[in-house]
N, C-alpha and C positions, 0 to 999 in steps of 0.2 A: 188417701189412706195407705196406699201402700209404699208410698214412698215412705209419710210417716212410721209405718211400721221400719222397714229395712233402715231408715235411718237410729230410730229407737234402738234395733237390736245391733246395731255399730255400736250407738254411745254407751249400752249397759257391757257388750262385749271390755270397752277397751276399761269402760269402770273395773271391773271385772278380773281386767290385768293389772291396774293400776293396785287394787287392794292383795293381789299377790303378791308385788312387790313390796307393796309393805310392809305386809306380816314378815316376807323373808327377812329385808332389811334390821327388823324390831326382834328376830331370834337372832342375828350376826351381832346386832350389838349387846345383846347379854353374854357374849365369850366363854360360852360353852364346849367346852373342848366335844363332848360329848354326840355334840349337835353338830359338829364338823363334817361325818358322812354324809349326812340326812340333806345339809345346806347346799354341799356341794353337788350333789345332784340336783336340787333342787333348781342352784343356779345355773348347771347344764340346759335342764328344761326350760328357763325362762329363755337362754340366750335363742334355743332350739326354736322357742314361740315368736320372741322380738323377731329373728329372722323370716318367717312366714308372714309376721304382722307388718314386716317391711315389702315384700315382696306383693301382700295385697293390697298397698296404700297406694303404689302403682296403678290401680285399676281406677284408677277416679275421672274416667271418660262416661258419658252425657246414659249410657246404656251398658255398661261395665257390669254393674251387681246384678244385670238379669240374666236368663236361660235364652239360650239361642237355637236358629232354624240352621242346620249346616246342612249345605246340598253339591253331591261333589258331580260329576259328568266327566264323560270318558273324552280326548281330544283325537290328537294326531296318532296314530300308530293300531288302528282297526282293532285285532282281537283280544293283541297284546294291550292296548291303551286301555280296555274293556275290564283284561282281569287286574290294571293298572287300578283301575277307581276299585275294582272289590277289597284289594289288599286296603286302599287308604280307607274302605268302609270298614273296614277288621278294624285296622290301626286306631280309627276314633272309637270306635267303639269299646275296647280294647281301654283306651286312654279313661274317658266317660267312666267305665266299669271302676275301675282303678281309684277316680276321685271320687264315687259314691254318688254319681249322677245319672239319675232316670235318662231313660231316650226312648222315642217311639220312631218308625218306621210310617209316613205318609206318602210317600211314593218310591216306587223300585221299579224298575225297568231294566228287565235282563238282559243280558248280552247276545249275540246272534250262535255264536258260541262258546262263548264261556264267558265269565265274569258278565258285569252290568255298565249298561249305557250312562244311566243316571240314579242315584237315591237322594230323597230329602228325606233329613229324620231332626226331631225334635229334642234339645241335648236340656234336660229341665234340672235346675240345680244353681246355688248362689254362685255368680261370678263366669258362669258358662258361656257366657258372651264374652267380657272381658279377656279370658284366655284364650279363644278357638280364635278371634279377630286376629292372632298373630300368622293365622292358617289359609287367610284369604291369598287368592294366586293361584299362579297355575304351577304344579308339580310335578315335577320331570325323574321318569324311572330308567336307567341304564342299566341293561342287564341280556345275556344269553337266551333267548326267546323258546319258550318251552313246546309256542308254538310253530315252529319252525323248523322244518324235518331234517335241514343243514344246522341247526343249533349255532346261527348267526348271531353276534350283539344286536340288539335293536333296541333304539333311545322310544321311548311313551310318556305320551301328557295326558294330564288330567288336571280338569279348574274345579279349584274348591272358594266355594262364597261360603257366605258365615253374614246373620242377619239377626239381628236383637229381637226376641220376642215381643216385648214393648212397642217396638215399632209396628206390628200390627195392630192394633188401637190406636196408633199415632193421629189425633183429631186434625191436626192441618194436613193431611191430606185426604182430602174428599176424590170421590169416582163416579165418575158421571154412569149410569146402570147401560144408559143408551153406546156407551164406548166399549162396552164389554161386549165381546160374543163366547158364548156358553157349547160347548159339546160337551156330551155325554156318552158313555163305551163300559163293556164290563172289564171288570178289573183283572189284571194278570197275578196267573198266579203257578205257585210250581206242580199244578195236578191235584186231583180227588176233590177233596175237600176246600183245598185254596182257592179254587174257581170262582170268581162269582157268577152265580146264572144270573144276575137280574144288572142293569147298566147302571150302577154306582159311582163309577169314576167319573171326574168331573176335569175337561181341560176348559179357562179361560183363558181368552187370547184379550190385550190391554190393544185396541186399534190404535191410538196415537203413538205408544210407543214400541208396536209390536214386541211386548213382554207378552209369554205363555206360561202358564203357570199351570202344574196336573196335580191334582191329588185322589190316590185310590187306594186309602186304609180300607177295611174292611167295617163300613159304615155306613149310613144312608147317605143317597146321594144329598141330602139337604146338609149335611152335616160335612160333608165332603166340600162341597160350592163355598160354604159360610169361610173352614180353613183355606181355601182356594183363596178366597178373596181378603183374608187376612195377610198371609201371605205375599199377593197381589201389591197390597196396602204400603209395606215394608219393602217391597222392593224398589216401589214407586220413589218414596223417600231414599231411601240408600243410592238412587239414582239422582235425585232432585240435592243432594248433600257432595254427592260428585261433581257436579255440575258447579257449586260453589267452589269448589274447591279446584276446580281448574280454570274457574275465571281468577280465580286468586293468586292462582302459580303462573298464568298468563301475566297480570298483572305484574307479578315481582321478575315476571325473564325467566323462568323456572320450568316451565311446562313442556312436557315431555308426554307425546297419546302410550299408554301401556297396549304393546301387542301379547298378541296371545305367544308369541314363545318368549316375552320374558320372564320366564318360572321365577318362583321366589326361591325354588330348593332345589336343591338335586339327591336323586338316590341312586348311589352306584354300587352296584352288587357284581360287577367284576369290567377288567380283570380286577379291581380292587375294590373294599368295602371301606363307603365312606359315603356319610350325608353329611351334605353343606348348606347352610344359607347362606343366601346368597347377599341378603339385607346386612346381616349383622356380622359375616364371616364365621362364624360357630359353627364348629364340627364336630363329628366324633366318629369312629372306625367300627362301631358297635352297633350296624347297618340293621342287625337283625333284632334288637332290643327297641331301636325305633319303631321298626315295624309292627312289633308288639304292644304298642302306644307309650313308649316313655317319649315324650315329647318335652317336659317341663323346664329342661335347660336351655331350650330354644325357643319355646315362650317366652323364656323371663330374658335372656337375652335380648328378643324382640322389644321386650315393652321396657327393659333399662335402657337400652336404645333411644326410645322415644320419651324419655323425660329427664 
């Protein structure tokens, strides 16, 4: 049903555009001088529309039109890598705001001192997979370390995954109850009221392929476990779809194992400002506008890339 639906509201959308063009087409050829301001804007608007409508016709991967799991973690560079992942948690969220997409917060894990180890937050909105999949990788910050009493450059990583909602329901993959081991611990939080007194948080640890997964909304621990193991579920797969996909690039001579410092981006905030990707070569010198979450042109780069 729900694909039915999301499909349905595709074919009425582009009906939809198709009878705009109509009407417009059927006032141009009555040659009304009159009607020449009104068309020509009109016609701006459409070209404005065809343009997005081309841009999301790109998205036609297997999990594209659903809401995604993005969970970033801090890497190499201790406190600096720490407030490395809080800016990219601003950035998406920041981005998320912007396109008019819900996010929740299921696990946060602070820094020892400043910024955070790890977040997974919930990006709920059409297409939010499709876009954020351009984000998966590990992201490399260059910059004057604030904290650093000699105010030295220091380079920071941070890996960000990106996982289709859908794929936690994903029915081919089953989990045996007995390969799970379950902890429970109260939830962190920033003081007072954030605290939880009672052990809500939930870590599973997957024994075959030592995947952990935590989640500590502020929720019942029943309801915490269930998202745990949803979760769980979708990572399992996104594992099991890797796996294909490197007996495949084995196969054709192609495979190459991804280590943890080949970033996909870079962000350099001095001596000079400039983010690069590294996939597509697309940059721009307007280091601190990204960081604010314009992301879009490096998106779409990514994904005209790939088709």
């Amino acid at each position: 049903m729900k694909q039915y639906n999301n499909v349905r509201s595709e074919v009425e959308s582009w009906r939809g555009f198709s009878r705009r063009l109509q009407d417009t087409l059927e006032l141009a050829q009555l040659d009304d001088e009159s009607l020449r301001s009104e068309l020509e804007a009109e016609i701006t608007s459409i070209e404005e529309e065809l343009e997005k409508r081309s841009f999301t016709a790109m998205l036609s991967g297997k999990y594209d039109h659903d809401s995604a799991i993005l969970a970033i973690h801090a890497g190499a560079g201790g406190t600096d890598s720490q407030d490395w992942a809080a800016m990219l948690e601003r950035m998406y969220l920041r981005w998320a705001e912007g396109r008019g997409y819900e996010t929740e917060i299921f696990d946060y894990t602070e820094g020892e001192e400043a910024g955070i180890k790890s977040v997974t937050i919930a990006v709920n909105g059409e297409y939010a997979y499709g876009y954020l999949r351009s984000e998966k990788g590990v992201h490399r910050l260059v910059r004057l370390s604030p904290f650093d009493a000699a105010h030295r450059r220091h380079t920071s990583f941070a890996l960000v995954e990106v996982l289709p909602q859908v794929a936690m329901d994903e029915a081919e993959i089953e989990i045996d109850p007995s390969e799970i081991k379950m902890d429970v611990y109260r939830s962190s939080g920033a003081g007072g009221q954030n605290v939880q007194k009672n052990a809500t948080a939930v870590r599973l640890t997957h024994i075959p392929t030592g995947i952990v997964v935590t989640c500590q909304n502020e929720r019942s621990q029943t309801q915490n476990r269930e998202f745990a193991v949803k979760i769980l579920r979708a990572r399992l797969l996104q594992l099991k779809q890797a796996e294909k996909e490197e007996e495949r690039a084995i196969l054709r001579g192609e495979y190459t194992k991804a280590e943890w410092g080949s970033q996909i981006r870079s962000y350099v905030l001095h001596p000079y400002q400039m983010v690069k990707d590294h996939r597509t070569d697309h940059e721009t010198g307007n280091a601190q506008a990204v960081l604010d979450g314009d992301l879009d042109e490096f998106m779409e780069a990514y994904l005209r890339s790939k088709n």
